[in-house]
ZAMARGU-4260 file (C-alpha; in steps of 0.2 Angstrom, whole numbers, plus 5000, padded with zeros to 4 digits):
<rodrens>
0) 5282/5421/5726 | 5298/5419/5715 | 5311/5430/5725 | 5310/5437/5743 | 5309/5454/5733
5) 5293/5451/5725 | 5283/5444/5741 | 5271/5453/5748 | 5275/5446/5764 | 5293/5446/5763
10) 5296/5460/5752 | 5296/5474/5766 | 5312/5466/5773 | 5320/5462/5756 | 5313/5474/5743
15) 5313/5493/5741 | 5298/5500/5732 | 5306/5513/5724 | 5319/5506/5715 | 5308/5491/5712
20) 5294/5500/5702 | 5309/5507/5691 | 5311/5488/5683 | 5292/5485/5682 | 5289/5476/5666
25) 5278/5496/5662 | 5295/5504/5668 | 5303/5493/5655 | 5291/5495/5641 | 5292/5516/5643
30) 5310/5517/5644 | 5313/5505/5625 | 5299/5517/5622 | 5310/5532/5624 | 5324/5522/5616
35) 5315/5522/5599 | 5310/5540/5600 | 5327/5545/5602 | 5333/5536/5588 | 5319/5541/5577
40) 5322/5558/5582 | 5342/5558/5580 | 5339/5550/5562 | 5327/5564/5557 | 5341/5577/5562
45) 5353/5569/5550 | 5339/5567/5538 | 5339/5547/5537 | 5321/5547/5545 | 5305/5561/5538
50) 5304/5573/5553 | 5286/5571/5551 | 5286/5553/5557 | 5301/5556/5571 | 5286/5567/5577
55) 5274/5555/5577 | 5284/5542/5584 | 5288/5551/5598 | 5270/5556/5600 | 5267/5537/5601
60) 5281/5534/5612 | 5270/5546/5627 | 5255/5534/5623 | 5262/5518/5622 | 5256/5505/5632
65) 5262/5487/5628 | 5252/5471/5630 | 5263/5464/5643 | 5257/5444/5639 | 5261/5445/5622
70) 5278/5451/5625 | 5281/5435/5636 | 5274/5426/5623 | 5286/5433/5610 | 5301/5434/5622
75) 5298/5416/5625 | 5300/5412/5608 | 5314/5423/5601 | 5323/5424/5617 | 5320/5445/5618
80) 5306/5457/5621 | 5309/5469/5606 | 5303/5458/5593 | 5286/5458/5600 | 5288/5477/5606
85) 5291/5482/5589 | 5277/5475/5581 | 5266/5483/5594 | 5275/5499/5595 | 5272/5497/5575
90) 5254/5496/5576 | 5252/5510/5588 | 5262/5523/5579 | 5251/5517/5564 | 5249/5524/5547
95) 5267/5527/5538 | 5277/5534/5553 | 5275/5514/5558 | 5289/5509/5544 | 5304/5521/5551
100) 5301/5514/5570 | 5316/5505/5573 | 5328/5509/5559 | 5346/5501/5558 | 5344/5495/5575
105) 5344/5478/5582 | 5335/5471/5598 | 5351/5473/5609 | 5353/5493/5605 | 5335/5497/5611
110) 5336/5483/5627 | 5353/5488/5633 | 5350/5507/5632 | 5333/5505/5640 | 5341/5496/5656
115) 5354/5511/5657 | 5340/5524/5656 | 5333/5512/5669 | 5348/5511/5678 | 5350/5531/5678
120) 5335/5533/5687 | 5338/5520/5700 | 5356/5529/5701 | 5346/5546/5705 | 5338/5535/5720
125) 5352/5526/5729 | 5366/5541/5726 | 5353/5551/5736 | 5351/5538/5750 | 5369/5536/5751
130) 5372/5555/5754 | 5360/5556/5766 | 5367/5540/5776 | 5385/5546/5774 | 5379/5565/5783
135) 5371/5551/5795 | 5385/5542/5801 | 5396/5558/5799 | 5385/5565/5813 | 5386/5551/5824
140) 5405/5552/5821 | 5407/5568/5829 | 5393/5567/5841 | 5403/5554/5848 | 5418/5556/5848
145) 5420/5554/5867 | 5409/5539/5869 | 5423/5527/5875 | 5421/5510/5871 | 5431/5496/5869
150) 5439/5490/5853 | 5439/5473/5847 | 5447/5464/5837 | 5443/5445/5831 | 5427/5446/5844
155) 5439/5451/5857 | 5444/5466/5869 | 5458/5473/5862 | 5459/5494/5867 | 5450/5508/5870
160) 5442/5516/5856 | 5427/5530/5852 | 5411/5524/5845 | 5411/5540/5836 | 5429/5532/5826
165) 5419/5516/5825 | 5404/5526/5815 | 5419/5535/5803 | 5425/5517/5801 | 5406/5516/5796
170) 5408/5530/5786 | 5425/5531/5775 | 5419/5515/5763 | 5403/5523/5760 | 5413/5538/5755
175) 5425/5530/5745 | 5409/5524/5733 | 5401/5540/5733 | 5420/5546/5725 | 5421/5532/5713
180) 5400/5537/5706 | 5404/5551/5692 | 5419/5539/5684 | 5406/5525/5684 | 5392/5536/5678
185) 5401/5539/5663 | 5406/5521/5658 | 5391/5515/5664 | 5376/5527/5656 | 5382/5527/5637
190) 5370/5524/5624 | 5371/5506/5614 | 5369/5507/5595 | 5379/5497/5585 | 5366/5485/5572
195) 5365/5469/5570 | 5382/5466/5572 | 5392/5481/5578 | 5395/5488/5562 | 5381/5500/5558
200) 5380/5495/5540 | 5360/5499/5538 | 5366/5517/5540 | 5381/5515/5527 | 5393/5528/5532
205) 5382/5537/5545 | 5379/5525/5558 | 5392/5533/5573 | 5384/5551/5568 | 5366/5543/5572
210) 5374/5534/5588 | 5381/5551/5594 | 5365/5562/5590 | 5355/5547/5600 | 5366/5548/5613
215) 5362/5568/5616 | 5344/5566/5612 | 5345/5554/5627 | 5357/5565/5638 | 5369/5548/5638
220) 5387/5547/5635 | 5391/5540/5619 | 5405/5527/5618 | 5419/5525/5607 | 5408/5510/5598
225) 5396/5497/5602 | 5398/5489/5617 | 5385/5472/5614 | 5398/5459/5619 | 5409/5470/5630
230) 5400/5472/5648 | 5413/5478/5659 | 5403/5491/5662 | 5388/5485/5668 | 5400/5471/5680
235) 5407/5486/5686 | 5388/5494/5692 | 5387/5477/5700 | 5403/5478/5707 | 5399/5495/5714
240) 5382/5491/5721 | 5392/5477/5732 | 5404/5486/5739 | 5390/5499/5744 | 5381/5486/5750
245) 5395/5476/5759 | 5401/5493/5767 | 5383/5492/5775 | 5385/5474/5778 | 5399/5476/5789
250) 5388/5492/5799 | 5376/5479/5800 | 5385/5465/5808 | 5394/5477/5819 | 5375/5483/5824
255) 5371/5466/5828 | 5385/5461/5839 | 5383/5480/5847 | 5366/5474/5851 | 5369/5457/5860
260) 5361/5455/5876 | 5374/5455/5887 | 5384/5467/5876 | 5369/5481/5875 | 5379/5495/5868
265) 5366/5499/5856 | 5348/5498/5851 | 5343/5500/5837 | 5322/5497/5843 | 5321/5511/5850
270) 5310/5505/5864 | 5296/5502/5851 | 5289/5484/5843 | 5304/5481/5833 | 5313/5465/5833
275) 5300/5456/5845 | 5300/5439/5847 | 5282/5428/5845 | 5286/5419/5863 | 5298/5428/5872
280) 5292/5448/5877 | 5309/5450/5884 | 5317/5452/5866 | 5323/5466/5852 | 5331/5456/5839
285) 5342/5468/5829 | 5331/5464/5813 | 5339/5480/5801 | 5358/5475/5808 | 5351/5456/5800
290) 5344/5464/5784 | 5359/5473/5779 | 5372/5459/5781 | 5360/5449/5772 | 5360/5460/5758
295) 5378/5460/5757 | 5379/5441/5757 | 5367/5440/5744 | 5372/5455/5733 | 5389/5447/5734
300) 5383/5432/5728 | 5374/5439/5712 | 5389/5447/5707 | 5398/5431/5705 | 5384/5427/5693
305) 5385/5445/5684 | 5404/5441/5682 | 5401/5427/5672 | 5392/5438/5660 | 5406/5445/5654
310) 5408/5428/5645 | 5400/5433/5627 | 5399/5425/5612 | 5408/5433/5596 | 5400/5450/5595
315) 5384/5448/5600 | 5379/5433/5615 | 5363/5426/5621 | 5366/5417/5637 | 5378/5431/5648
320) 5364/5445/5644 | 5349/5436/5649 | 5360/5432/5666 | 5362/5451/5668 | 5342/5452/5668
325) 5339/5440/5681 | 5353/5445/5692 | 5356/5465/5688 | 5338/5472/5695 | 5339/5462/5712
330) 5356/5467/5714 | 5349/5486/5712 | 5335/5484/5724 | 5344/5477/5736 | 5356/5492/5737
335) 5342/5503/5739 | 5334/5492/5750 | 5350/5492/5762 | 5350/5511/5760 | 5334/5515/5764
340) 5335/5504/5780 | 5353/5511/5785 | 5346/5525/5785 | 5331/5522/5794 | 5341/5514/5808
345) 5352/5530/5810 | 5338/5540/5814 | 5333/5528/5830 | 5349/5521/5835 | 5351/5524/5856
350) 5369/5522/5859 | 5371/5518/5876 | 5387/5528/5882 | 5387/5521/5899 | 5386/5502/5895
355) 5401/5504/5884 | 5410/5511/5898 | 5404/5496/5909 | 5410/5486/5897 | 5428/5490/5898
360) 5434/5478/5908 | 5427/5474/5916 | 5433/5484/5930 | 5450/5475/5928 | 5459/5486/5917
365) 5466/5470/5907 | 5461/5483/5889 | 5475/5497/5897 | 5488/5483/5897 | 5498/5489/5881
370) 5496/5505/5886 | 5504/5502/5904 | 5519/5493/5892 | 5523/5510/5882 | 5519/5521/5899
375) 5531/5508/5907 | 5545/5508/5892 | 5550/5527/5894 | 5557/5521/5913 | 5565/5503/5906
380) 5569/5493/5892 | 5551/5489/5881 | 5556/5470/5885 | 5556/5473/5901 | 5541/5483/5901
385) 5532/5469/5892 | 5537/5457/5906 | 5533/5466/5920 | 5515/5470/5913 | 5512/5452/5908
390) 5516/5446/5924 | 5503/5458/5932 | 5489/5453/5919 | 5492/5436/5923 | 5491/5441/5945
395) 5474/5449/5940 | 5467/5435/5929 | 5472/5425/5943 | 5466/5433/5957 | 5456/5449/5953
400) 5460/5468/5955 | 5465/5480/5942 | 5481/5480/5932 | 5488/5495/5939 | 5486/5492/5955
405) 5496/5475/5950 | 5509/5487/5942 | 5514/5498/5954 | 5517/5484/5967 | 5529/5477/5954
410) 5538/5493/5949 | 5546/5511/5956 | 5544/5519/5939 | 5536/5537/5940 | 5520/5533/5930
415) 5508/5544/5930 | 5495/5530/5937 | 5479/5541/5938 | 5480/5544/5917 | 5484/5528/5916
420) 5467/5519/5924 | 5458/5530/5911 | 5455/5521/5896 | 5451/5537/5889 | 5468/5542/5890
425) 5474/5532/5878 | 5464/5536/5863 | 5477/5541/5852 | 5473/5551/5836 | 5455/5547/5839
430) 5449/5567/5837 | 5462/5570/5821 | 5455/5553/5814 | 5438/5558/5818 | 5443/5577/5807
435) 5449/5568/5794 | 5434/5557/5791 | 5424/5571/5790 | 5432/5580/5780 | 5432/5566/5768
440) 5414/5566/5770 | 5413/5582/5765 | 5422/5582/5751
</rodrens>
């Protein structure tokens, strides 16, 4: 094992095979592939490259399978994979098709737009997952929208609240990433061909007309020029994949907290084998909650890394793009990873509606306490108000009982009492938040 997301052991809590198997050394190996048949192609249209051979380079591409040791061998020694590649992409075009493979590119063009065919595809994946988990929690939203629970804030009680506003709390980041995707998309999955040293010069004056028909070969956007030493876009992917990842994150730790014994607001078991404990039969450890702030924390982490591969060197660098290929993919799988398992804890979650309402209190009606302050100020002064309802909390702390009945033997004002001992009385714009949430979702 070198990472969590390669071990079979620990890999189905870290890892996420489908995204995974898209950066596969094979994966890798088919998509600089495709890469050099698209430029073969997009040079026969301009007439740099024999059709002929474009053909038969393509042909190849289909066929191609790399001898993955001698690419190690040869990325070891020249610090990248397409020096090796070529040769054996060379040998198995064959004959004198083998002489165009690869004409006026450099190593970078065919690596960078193979990770962003690469990265396309894992695209295709997690933007599928997140619609499906943001029609999730959506669902959870409005299906709860009267569970009363008890809001918190800095781990304590602070007022009423729905769990179906919690779950579009849930819900609104995860929406906001699924808005910021097509402008990503288009900064993100452009074609890289710019020579060995952004200047096209093998092609004398035809170089951005080969990058252009390349690009639509590849159905990729083509930039306004190489982009080898400029990787905002690829820090932006990475900061995309941790926000996503961070929204779940903080479902996550919310989960686990929801899930604590003597909390039990939630279970995310589903009375089944999850979470079980190798001495203690009693337990469900929250296990998904765990993985998903784990995958925050570490995705959050990479991206510090990823940032520092902005740092280039003149107009074409070495170190910051090898520390894109160590950090980039695990950032991706663990995305899809977090997804896949937010999604799968959606569909088992049990919320338990009638905990939450236990839990409000407890029985004490301390949590109503601002709301007894505003009922109180339309009969005095707010100051006042504040006064008389700490000096009840404080009675009931002390000595028991609920806070209204601590009120109304401290004041005459015409309260509505009954309303008031309802905590969900005081849920302000819970149902128009809830709308508005899922219209956003919609949208």
């Amino acid at each position: 094992m070198v990472s969590a997301y390669d071990s079979r052991i620990l890999g189905p809590l870290f890892g996420d095979p489908d995204t995974a198997r898209l950066f596969e050394d094979a994966a890798a190996v088919r998509a600089m592939a495709e890469a050099e048949a698209a430029l073969a192609r997009a040079e026969a249209g301009l007439g740099i490259v024999p059709v002929e051979a474009a053909r038969r380079i393509t042909e190849a591409a289909a066929s191609f399978a790399a001898d993955l040791d001698a690419l190690g061998v040869g990325t070891e020694q020249s610090g990248v994979p397409v020096i090796e590649f070529v040769r054996q992409f060379r040998a198995h075009v064959g004959g004198d098709a083998a002489q165009w493979v690869h004409w006026g590119a450099t190593s970078q063009d065919i690596v960078d737009t193979a990770l962003v065919l690469q990265l396309r595809d894992a695209l295709a994946v997690i933007a599928g997952r997140l619609d499906r988990v943001i029609a999730g929690l959506a669902a959870l939203a409005d299906a709860h929208r009267g569970t009363v629970m008890a809001a918190r804030t800095r781990y304590q009680q602070a007022l009423p609240t729905s769990f179906g506003l919690k779950c579009a709390g849930w819900l609104l980041p995860l929406v906001r990433c699924r808005e910021r995707l097509p402008a990503l998309r288009l900064r993100l999955l452009a074609v890289q061909f710019g020579g060995a040293a952004g200047t096209l010069a093998a092609l004398d004056d035809r170089g951005v007309a080969v990058m252009e028909a390349m690009a639509a070969e590849l159905d990729l956007a083509c930039p306004a020029g190489p982009w080898h030493a400029q990787r905002d876009g690829i820090a932006e992917f990475g900061s995309w994949l941790s926000l996503v990842t961070g929204a779940l994150g903080k479902l996550g730790q919310d989960a686990v907290l929801l899930a604590q014994t003597e909390v039990g607001e939630i279970d995310e078991s589903a009375g089944g084998d999850r979470g079980g404990s190798s001495t203690m039969p009693q337990k469900a450890n929250p296990v998904t909650g765990e993985a998903l702030a784990a995958a925050a924390r570490l995705t959050a982490g990479l991206l510090g890394t990823l940032h520092q591969a902005q740092i280039q060197e003149h107009e074409r660098g070495g170190v910051g793009w090898q520390m894109e290929w160590a950090t980039l993919p695990t950032m991706v799988v663990a995305t899809g990873s977090a997804l896949a398992k937010t999604e799968a804890l959606l569909g088992r979650l049990t919320v338990s509606a009638d905990r939450m309402r236990a839990n409000l209190g407890p029985g004490d009606g301390l949590i109503l306490a601002e709301a007894a302050t505003f009922a109180l100020a339309a009969h005095m002064p707010r100051p006042a108000a504040q006064a008389v309802v700490k000096e009840a909390a404080r009675a009931v702390i002390a000595g028991g009982g609920h806070l209204v009945d601590a009120l109304r033997e401290r004041t005459e004002a015409a309260v509505d009492w009954d309303r008031l001992r309802d905590p969900a009385c005081y849920l302000g714009s819970n149902d128009l938040l809830i709308d508005r949430a899922l219209a956003a979702a919609r949208g």
